[in-house]
C-alpha positions, 0 to 999 in steps of 0.5 A: 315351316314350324314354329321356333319354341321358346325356352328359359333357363339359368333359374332352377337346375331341375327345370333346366334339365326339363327344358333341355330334354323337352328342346331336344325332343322338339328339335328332333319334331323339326322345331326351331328353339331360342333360348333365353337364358336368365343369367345373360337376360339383357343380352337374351332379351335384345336378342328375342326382340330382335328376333320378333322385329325380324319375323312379324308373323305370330306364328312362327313362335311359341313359348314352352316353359315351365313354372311361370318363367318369362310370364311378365317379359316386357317390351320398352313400353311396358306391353306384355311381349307375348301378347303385343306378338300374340306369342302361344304361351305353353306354361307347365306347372311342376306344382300346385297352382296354390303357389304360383297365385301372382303369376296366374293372376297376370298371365298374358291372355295367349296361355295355356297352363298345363298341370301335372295333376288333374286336381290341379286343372279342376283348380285352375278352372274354378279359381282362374277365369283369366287363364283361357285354357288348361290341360292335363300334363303329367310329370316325364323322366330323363334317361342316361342313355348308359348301359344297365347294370343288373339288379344285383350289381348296383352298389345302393339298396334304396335311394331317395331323392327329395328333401323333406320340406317341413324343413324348408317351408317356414318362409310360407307360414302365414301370420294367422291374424290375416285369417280373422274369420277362424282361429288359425292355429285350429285351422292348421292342426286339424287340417293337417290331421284330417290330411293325415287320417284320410290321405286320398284327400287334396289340401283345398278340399280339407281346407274348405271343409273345414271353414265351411264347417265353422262359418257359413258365410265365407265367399268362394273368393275367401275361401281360395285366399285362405287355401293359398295362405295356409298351403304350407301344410301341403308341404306339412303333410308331404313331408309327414308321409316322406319321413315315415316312409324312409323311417320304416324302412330304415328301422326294419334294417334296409339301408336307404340313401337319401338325398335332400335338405332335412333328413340329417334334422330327424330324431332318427338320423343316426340309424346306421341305415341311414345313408345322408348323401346331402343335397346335390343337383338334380342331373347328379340323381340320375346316375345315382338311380342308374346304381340303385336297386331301388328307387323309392318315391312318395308323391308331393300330394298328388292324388291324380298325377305322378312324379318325375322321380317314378318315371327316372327311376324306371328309365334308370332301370331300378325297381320303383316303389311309390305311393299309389295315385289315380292316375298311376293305376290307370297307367300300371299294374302294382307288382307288373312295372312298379310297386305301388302302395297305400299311404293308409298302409304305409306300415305293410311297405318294409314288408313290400321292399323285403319281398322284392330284395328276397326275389331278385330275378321277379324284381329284376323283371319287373323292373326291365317291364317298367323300363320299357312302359317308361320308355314308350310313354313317359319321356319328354318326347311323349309330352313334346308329341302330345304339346305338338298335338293339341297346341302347336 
């Protein structure tokens, strides 16, 4: 018999979409699911220990979750559940590990991390000797299932979908007295400049090159708190990248509609191509990318990984266009499946965006190869295969 997984949701709209698509390819696998809902969570929770009591054998039952949800889930005397039942705990992280420093810390013993960028795994083995084994996950999409309208007959030209976050991160800006080894202030802004002069770079490796290169004597343990106090400029950098991208566009007379907290903030927001549609919920993207020609993505600083915004994108049947990553040119040919381009050349993509709306029938057919690359390699179910594969 296979295991019953188990599921949390009521916390994030995005990862509810996730883990439903995720419970549905592991049910089609034969799987069992419980899930536990997080806005019913006394009910939810007696009804899992009850599960337990009933069933004694840990291996009946593995948890799948993302973003460390259910990590600290106790039983009455305080012992971790999943490791009083020695519970497999499959916890994949959509961002950086650098933000999630507390749960990894106190993860139960039975996890296994799962990054969607293999930086992300480098850090993890160096930082987290507590965590016993970590893999590489890369981000998947979702699919309506409707019909495909043709290229020329969707109604938005260019969408994007994600906030800026330079916006939305000030809660994250650490008071600079708690980092008295540098003056914090520099240590920001030429980070932050060495992160915008030389892109391909991770925002640990400009952080500790940059204390190394004024102190000689700060300890690898420091050097990893000061990287998590001073993460903000991940997002600081991300968000730099993002605006310019859509600004561009935008300024060279393409019409862009862009969903997400920032974009009514810039100093440019009243360019008439600029198309504001506010924030909405994640599952309400999705046929808004069924009725876009294309769908435009930077990535949130991952250098080997992807996004899941490629990936809905291409499922959608749109024209992808995003900044390139190691691993996405291992997985695509530029101009074959999507566009790629270089955030060292980010000035070359209105010229990019034109081309593809100046040959339509070529971008129609680029976009119904990536829909089939997609479909074949980059859905749930294909990361539900590969879990079931190697952990389950």
């Amino acid at each position: 018999m296979k295991k019953t997984i188990i599921y949390f949701i009521g916390v994030y709209d995005t990862l509810d979409l996730f883990t439903g698509e995720l419970k549905n390819a592991f049910e089609e696998l034969g799987y069992c699911s419980f899930v536990y809902d997080a806005g019913m969570q006394q009910h939810s929770k007696q009804a899992l220990l009850e599960l337990l009591a009933e069933n004694k054998k840990s291996q009946k039952f593995a948890v799948v979750t993302f973003n460390n949800l259910g990590y600290n889930l106790d039983l009455p005397d305080g012992r971790n559940l999943w490791e009083t039942y020695r519970i497999p705990y499959l916890n994949i992280l959509m961002d950086h590990p650098f933000h999630y420093e507390k749960p990894l810390r106190k993860a139960p013993d039975t996890s296994v991390v799962l990054c969607t960028d293999c930086n992300h795994v480098k850090y993890i083995r160096r930082y987290f000797p507590n965590i016993r084994q970590t893999d590489f996950l890369p981000h998947a999409g979702v699919e309506l299932h409707c019909k495909h309208k043709p290229l020329t007959e969707r109604n938005i030209d260019v969408l994007y979908a994600g906030a800026l976050p330079i916006y939305t991160v000030a809660k994250m800006i650490p008071d600079f007295t708690s980092i008295p080894e540098v003056d914090g202030d520099v240590l920001a802004r030429e980070v932050l400049g060495e992160l915008v002069r030389h892109s391909e770079k991770t925002t640990e490796a400009a952080i500790e090159e940059y204390l190394r290169s004024v102190r000689n004597d700060i300890s690898e343990q420091r050097i990893q708190e000061i990287t998590v106090k001073m993460r903000f400029l991940d997002s600081y950098a991300t968000s730099f990248f993002r605006e310019q991208a859509v600004r561009l566009l935008v300024e060279n007379g393409i019409r862009v509609r862009a969903y997400g907290t920032g974009w009514d903030q810039c100093e440019w927001s009243d360019n008439p191509c600029l198309d504001y549609g506010g924030k909405v919920l994640a599952p309400q993207i999705l046929p808004l990318m069924n009725d876009s020609k294309i769908v435009l993505n930077t990535m949130t600083w991952f250098k080997v990984g992807a996004h899941d915004r490629i990936f809905n994108g291409m499922l959608a049947g749109s024209a992808v266009v995003t900044d390139a990553s190691t691993y996405l040119r291992r997985e695509f040919t530029d101009g074959k499946e999507l566009v790629m381009f270089s955030l060292k050349d980010l000035a070359a993509l209105p010229e990019r965006v034109l081309d593809l709306f100046g040959h339509m029938p070529s971008t129609q057919e680029m976009a119904d190869c990536g829909y089939l690359a997609a479909k074949e390699r980059h859905t749930w179910k294909s990361r539900a295969e590969y879990l079931v594969e190697c952990f389950l």
